[in-house]
mmCIF file of the N, C-alpha and C atoms, coordinates in Angstrom:
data_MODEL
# 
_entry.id   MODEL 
# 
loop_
_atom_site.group_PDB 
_atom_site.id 
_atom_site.type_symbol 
_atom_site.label_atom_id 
_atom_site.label_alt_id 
_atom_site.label_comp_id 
_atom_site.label_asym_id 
_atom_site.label_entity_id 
_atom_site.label_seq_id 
_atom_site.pdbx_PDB_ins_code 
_atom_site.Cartn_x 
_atom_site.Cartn_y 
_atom_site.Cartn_z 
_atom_site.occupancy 
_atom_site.B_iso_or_equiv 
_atom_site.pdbx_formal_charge 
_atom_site.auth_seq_id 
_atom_site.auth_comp_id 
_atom_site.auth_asym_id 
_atom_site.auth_atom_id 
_atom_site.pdbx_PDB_model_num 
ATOM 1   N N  . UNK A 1 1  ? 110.075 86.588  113.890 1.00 0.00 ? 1  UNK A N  1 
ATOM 2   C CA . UNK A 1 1  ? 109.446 86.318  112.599 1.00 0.00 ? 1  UNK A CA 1 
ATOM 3   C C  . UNK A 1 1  ? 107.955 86.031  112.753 1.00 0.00 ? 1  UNK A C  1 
ATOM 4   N N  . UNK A 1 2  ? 107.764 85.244  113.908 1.00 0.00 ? 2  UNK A N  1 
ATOM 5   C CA . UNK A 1 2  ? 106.283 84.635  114.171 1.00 0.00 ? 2  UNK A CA 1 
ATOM 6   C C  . UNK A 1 2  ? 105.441 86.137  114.261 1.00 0.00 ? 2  UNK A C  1 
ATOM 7   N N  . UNK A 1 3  ? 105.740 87.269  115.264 1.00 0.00 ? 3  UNK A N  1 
ATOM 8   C CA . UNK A 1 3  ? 105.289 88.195  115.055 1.00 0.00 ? 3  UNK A CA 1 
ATOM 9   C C  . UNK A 1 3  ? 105.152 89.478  114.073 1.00 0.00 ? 3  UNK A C  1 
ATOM 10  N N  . UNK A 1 4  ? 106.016 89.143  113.323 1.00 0.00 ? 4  UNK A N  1 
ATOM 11  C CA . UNK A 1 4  ? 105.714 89.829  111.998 1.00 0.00 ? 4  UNK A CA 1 
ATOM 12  C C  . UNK A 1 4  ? 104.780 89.141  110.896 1.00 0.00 ? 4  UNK A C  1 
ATOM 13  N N  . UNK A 1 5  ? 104.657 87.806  111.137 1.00 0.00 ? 5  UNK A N  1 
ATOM 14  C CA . UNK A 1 5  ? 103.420 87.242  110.423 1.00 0.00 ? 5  UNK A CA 1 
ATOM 15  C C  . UNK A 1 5  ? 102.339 87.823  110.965 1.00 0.00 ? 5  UNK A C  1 
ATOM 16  N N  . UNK A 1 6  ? 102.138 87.836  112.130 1.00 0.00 ? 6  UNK A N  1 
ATOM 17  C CA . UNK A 1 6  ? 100.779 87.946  112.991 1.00 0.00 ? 6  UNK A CA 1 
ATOM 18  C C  . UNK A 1 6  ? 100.524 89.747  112.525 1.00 0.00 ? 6  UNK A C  1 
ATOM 19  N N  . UNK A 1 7  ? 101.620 90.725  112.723 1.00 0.00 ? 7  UNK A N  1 
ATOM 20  C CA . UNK A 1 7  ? 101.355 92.119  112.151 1.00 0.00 ? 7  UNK A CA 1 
ATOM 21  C C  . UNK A 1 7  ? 101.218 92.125  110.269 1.00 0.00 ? 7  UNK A C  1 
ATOM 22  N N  . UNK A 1 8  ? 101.720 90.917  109.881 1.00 0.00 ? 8  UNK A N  1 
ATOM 23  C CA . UNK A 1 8  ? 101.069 91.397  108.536 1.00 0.00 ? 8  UNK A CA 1 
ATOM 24  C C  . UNK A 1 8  ? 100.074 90.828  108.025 1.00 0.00 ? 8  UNK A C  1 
ATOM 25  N N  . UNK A 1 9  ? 99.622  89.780  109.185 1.00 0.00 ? 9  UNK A N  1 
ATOM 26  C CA . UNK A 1 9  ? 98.152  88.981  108.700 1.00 0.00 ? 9  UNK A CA 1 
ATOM 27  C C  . UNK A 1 9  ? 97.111  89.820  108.961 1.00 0.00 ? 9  UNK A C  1 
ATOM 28  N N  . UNK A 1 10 ? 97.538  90.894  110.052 1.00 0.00 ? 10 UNK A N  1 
ATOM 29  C CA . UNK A 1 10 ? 96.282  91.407  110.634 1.00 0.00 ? 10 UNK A CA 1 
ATOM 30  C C  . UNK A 1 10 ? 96.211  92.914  109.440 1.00 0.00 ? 10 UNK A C  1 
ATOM 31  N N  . UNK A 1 11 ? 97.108  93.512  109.451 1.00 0.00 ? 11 UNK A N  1 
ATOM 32  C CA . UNK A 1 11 ? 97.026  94.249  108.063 1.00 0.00 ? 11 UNK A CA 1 
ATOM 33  C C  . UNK A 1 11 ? 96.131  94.259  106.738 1.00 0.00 ? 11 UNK A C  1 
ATOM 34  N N  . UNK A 1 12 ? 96.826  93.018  106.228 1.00 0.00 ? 12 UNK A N  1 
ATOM 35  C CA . UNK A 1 12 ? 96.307  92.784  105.643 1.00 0.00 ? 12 UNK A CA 1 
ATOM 36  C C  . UNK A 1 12 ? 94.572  92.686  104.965 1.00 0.00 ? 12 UNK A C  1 
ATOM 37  N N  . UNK A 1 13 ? 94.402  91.793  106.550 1.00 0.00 ? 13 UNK A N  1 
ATOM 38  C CA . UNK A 1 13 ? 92.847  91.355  106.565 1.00 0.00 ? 13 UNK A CA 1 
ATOM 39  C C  . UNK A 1 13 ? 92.339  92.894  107.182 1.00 0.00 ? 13 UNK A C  1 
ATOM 40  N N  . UNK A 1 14 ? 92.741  93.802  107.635 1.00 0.00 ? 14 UNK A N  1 
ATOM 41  C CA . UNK A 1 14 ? 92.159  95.468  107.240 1.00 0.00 ? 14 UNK A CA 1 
ATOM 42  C C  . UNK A 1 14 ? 92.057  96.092  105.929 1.00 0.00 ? 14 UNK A C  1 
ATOM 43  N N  . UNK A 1 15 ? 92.973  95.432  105.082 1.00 0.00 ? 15 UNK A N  1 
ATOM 44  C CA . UNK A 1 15 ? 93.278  95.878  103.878 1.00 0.00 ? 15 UNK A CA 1 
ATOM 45  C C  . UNK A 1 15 ? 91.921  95.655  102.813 1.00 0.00 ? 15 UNK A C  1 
ATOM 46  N N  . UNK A 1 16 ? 91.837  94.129  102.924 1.00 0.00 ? 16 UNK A N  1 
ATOM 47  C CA . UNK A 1 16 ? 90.980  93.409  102.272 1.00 0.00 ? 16 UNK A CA 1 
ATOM 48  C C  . UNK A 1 16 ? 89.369  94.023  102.966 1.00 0.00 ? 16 UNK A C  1 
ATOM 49  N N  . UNK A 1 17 ? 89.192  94.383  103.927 1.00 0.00 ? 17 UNK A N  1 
ATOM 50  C CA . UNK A 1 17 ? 88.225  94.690  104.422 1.00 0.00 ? 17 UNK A CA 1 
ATOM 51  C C  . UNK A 1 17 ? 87.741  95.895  103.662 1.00 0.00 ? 17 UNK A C  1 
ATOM 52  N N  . UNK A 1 18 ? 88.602  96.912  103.532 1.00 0.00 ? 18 UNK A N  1 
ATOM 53  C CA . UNK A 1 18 ? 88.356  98.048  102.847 1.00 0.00 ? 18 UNK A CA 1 
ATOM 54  C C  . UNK A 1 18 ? 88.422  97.828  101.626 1.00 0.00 ? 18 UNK A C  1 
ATOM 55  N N  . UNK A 1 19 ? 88.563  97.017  100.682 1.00 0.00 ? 19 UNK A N  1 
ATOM 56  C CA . UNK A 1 19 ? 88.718  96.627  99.477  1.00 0.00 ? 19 UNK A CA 1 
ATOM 57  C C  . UNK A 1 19 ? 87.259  96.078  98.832  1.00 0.00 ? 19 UNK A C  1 
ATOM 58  N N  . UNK A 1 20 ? 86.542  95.505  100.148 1.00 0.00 ? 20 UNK A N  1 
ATOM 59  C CA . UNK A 1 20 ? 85.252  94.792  100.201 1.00 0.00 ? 20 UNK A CA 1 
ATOM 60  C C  . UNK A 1 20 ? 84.346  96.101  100.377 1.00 0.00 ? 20 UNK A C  1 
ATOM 61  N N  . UNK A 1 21 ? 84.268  96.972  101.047 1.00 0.00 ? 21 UNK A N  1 
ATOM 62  C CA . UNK A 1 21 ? 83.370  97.695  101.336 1.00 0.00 ? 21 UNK A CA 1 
ATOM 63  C C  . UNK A 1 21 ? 83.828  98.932  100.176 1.00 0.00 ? 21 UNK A C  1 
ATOM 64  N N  . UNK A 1 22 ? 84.279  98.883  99.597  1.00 0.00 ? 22 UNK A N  1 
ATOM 65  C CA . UNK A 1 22 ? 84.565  100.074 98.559  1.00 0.00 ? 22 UNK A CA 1 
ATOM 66  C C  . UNK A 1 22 ? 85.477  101.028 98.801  1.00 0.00 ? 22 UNK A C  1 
ATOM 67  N N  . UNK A 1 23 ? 85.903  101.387 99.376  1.00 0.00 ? 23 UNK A N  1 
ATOM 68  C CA . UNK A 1 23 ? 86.571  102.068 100.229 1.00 0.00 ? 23 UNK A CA 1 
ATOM 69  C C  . UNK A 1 23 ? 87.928  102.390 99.495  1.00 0.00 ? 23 UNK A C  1 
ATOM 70  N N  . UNK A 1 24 ? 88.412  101.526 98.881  1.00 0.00 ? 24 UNK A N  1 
ATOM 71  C CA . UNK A 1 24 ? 89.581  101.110 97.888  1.00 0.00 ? 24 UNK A CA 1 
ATOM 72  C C  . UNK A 1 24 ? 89.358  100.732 96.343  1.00 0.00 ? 24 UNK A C  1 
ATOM 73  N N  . UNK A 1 25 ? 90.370  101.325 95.884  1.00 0.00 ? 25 UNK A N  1 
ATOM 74  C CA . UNK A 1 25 ? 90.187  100.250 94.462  1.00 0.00 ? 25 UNK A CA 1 
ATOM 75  C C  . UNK A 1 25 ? 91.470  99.202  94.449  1.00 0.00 ? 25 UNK A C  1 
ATOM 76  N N  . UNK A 1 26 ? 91.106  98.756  93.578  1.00 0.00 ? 26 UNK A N  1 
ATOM 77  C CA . UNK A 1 26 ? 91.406  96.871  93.657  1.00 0.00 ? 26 UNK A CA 1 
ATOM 78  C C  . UNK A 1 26 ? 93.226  97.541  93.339  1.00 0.00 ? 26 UNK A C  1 
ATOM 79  N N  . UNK A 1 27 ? 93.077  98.650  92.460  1.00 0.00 ? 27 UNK A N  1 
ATOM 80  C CA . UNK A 1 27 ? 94.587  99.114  92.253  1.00 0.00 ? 27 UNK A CA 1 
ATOM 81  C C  . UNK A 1 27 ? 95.512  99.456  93.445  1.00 0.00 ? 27 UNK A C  1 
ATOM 82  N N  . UNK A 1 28 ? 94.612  100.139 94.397  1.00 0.00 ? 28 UNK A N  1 
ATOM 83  C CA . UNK A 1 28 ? 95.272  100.771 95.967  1.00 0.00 ? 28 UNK A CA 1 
ATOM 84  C C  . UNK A 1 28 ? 95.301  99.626  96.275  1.00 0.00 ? 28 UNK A C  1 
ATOM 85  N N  . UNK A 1 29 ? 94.607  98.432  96.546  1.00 0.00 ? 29 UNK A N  1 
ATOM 86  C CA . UNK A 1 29 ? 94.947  96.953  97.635  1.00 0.00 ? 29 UNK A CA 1 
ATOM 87  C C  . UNK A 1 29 ? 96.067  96.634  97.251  1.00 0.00 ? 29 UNK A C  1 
ATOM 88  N N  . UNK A 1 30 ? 96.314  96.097  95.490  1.00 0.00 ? 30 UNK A N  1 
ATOM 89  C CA . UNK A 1 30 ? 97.662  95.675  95.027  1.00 0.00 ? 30 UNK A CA 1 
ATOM 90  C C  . UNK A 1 30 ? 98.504  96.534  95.488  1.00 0.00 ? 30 UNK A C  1 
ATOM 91  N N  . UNK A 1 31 ? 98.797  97.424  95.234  1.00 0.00 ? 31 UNK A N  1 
ATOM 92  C CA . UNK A 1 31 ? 99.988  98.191  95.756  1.00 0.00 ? 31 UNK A CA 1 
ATOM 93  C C  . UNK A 1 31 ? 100.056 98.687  97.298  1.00 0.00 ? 31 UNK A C  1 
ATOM 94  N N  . UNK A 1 32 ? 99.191  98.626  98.050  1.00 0.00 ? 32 UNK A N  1 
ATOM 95  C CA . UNK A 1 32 ? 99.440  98.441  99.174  1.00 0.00 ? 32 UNK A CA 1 
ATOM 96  C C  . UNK A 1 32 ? 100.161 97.702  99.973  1.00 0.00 ? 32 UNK A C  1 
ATOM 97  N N  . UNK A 1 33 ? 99.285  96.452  99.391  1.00 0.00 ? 33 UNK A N  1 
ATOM 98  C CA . UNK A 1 33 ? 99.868  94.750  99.831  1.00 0.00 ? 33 UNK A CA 1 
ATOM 99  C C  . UNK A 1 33 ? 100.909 94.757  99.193  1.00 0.00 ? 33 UNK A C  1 
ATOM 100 N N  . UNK A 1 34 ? 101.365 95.139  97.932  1.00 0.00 ? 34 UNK A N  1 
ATOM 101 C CA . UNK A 1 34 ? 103.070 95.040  97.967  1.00 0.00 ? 34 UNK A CA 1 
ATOM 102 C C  . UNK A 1 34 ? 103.478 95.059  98.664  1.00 0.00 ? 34 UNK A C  1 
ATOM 103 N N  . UNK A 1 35 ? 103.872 96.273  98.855  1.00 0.00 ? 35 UNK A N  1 
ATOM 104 C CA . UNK A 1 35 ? 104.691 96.893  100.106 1.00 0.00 ? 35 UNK A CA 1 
ATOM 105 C C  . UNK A 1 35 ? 104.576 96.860  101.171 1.00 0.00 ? 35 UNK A C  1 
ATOM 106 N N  . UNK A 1 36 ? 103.793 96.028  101.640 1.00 0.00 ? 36 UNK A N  1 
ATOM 107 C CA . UNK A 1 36 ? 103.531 95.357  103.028 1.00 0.00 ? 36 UNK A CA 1 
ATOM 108 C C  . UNK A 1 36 ? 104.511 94.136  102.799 1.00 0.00 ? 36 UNK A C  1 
ATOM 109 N N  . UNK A 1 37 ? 103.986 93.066  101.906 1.00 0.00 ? 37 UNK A N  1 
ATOM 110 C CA . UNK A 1 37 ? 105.084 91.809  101.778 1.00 0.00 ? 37 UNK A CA 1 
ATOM 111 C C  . UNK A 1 37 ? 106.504 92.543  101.812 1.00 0.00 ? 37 UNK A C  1 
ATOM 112 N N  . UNK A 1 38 ? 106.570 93.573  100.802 1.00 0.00 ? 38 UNK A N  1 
ATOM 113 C CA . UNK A 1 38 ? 107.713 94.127  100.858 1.00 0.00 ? 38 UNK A CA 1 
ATOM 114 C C  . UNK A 1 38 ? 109.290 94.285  102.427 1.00 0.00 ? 38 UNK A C  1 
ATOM 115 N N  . UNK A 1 39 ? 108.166 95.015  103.168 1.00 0.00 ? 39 UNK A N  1 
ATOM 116 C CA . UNK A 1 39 ? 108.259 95.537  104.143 1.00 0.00 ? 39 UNK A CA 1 
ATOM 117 C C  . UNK A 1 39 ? 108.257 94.328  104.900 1.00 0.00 ? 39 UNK A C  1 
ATOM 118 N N  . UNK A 1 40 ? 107.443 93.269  105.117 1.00 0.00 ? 40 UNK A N  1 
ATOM 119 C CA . UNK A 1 40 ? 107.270 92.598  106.600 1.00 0.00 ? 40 UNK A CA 1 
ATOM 120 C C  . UNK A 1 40 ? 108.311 91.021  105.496 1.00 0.00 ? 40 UNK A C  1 
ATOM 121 N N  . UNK A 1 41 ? 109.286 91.233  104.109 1.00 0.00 ? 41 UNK A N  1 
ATOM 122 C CA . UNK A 1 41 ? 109.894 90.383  103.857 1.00 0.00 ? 41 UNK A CA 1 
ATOM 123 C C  . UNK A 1 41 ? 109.235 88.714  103.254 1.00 0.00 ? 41 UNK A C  1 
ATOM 124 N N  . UNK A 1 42 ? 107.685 89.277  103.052 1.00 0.00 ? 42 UNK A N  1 
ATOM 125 C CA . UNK A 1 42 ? 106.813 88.077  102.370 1.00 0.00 ? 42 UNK A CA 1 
ATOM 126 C C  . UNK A 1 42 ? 107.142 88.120  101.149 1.00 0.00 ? 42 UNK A C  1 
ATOM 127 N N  . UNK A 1 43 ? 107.391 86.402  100.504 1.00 0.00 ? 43 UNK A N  1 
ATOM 128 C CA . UNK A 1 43 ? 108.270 86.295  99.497  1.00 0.00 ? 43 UNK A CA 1 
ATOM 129 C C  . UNK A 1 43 ? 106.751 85.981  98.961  1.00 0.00 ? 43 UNK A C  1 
ATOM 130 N N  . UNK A 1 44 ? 105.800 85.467  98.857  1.00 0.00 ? 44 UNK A N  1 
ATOM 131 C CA . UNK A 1 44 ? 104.801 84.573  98.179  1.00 0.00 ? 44 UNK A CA 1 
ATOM 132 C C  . UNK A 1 44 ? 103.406 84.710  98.882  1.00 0.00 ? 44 UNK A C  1 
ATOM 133 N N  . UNK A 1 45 ? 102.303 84.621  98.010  1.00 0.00 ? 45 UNK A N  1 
ATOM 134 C CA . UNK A 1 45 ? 101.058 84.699  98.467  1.00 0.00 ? 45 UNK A CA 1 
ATOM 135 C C  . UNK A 1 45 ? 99.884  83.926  98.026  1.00 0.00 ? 45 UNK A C  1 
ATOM 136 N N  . UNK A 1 46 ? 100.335 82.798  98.656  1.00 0.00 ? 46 UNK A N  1 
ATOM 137 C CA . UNK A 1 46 ? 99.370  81.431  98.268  1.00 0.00 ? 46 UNK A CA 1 
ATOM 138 C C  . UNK A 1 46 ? 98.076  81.995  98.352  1.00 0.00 ? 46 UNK A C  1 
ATOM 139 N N  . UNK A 1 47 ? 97.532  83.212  99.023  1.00 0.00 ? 47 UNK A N  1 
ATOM 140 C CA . UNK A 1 47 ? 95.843  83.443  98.622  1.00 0.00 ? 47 UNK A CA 1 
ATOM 141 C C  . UNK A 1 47 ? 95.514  84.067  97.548  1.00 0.00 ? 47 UNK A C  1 
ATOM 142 N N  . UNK A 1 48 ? 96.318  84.189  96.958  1.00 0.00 ? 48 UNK A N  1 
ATOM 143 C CA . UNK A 1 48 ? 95.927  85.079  95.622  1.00 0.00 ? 48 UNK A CA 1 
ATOM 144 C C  . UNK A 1 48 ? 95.563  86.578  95.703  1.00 0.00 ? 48 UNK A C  1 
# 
């Protein structure tokens, strides 16, 4: 479990990276990051 946090923290913070530099729209991050929680079983996302 510990390492599936660590693969979806690091994801993530790629995710958000491209979200920052334009790269994405804010619509592709949301639905990305779904299906990442989806996938790596994240119930909740205290960062907003």
């Amino acid at each position: 479990m510990k390492q599936n946090l660590i693969l979806y923290s690091m994801q993530i913070a790629m995710l958000k990276q491209l979200l920052t530099r334009k790269l994405i729209t804010e619509k592709e991050y949301y639905m990305v990051k779904n299906r990442l929680m989806k996938e790596y079983g994240i119930i909740s996302d205290i960062t907003g």
